[in-house]
C-alpha positions as CSV (number, residue, x, y, z in Angstrom):
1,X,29.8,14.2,-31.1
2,X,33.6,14.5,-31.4
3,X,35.8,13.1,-34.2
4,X,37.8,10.2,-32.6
5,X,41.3,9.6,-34.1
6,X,43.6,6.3,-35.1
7,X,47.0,6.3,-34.6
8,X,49.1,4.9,-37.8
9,X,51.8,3.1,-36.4
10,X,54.6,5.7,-36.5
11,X,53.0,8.5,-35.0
12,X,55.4,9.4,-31.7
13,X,53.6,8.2,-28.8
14,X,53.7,11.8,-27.1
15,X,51.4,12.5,-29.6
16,X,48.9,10.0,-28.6
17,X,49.9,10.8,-25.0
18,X,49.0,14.7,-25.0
19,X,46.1,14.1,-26.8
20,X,44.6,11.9,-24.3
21,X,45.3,14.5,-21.3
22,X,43.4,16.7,-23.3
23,X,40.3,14.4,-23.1
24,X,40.7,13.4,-26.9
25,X,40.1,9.8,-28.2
26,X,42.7,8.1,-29.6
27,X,43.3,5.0,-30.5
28,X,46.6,3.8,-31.7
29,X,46.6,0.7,-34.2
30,X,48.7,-1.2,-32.1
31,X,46.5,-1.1,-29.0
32,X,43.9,-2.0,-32.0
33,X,46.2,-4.9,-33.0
34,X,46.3,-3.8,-36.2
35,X,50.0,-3.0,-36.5
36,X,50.8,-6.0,-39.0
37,X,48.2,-4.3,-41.6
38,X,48.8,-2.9,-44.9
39,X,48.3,0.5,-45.4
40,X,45.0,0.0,-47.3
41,X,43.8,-2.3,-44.7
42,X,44.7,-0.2,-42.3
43,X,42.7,3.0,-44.1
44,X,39.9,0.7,-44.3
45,X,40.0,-0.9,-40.4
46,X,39.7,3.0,-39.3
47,X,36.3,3.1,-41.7
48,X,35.1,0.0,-39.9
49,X,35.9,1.9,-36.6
50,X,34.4,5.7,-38.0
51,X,37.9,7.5,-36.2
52,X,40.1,9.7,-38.7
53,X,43.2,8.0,-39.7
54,X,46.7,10.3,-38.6
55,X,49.9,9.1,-40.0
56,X,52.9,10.6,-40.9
57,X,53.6,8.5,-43.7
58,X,53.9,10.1,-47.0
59,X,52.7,6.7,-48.8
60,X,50.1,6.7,-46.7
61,X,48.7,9.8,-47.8
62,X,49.4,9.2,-51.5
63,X,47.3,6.0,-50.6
64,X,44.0,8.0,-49.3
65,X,44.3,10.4,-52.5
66,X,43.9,7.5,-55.2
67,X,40.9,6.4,-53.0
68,X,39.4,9.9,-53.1
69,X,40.1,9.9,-56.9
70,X,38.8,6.3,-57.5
71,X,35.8,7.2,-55.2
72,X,36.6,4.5,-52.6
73,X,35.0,5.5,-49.4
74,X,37.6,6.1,-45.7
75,X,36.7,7.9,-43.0
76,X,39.5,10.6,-43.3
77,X,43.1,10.9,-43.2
78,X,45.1,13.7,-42.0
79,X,48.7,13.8,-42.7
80,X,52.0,15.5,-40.9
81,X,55.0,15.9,-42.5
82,X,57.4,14.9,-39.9
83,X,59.8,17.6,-40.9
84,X,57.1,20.7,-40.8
85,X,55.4,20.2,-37.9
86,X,56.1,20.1,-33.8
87,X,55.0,17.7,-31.7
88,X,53.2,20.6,-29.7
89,X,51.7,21.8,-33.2
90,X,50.0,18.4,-34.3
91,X,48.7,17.9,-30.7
92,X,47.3,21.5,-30.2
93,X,46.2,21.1,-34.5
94,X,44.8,17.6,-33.8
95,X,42.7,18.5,-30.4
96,X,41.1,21.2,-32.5
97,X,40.0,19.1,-35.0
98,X,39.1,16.3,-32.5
99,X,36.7,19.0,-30.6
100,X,35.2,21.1,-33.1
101,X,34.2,18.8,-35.9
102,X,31.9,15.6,-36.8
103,X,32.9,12.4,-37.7
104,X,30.8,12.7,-41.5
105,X,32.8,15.8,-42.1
106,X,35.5,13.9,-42.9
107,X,34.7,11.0,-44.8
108,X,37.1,10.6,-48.4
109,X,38.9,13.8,-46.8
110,X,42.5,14.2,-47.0
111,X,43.7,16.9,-45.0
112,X,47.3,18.4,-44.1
113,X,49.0,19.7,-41.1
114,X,50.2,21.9,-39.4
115,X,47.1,23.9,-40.5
């Protein structure tokens, strides 16, 4: 089984797109309706739907760190700093991830990218 992603609401959409011609899921919360969440409900919604939350958001991130601390379960978020990472890098960094690893593996993870 592959990991499938969700797309926080500011990721660029030739993120999403590359991915997908790669044969990666995605799923973007907008296509998800979700767009009008909160962050947490956000982090929770891509529990419900067992896909690894990708944002770019700083907040975000700091947001899935006091749930690791507090012990509150998510089904893994990996952040990318907008200013430290290519397009190219996040897609080809994101596909890896997408391929090589389970969907458990991540739970209350926080990871960072580029790797």
């Amino acid at each position: 089984m592959t990991v499938g992603l969700y797309m926080d609401v500011h990721v660029p959409m030739a993120i999403t797109e590359q991915l997908r011609r790669r044969g990666v899921d995605v799923l973007t919360a907008i296509e998800d309706e979700a767009d009008t969440l909160k962050d947490d409900e956000l982090l929770a919604r891509a529990l419900e739907l067992r896909r690894v939350l990708f944002t770019q958001d700083i907040r975000f991130k700091a947001l899935a760190e006091d749930w690791q601390r507090q012990g509150k379960a998510f089904a893994g978020l990996i952040f990318g700093h907008q200013l430290r990472g290519t397009i190219g890098q996040f897609v080809k960094d994101l596909d890896f991830i997408a391929q090589v690893s389970e969907p458990d593996e991540w739970m209350n993870i926080v990871e960072h990218l580029p790797f």
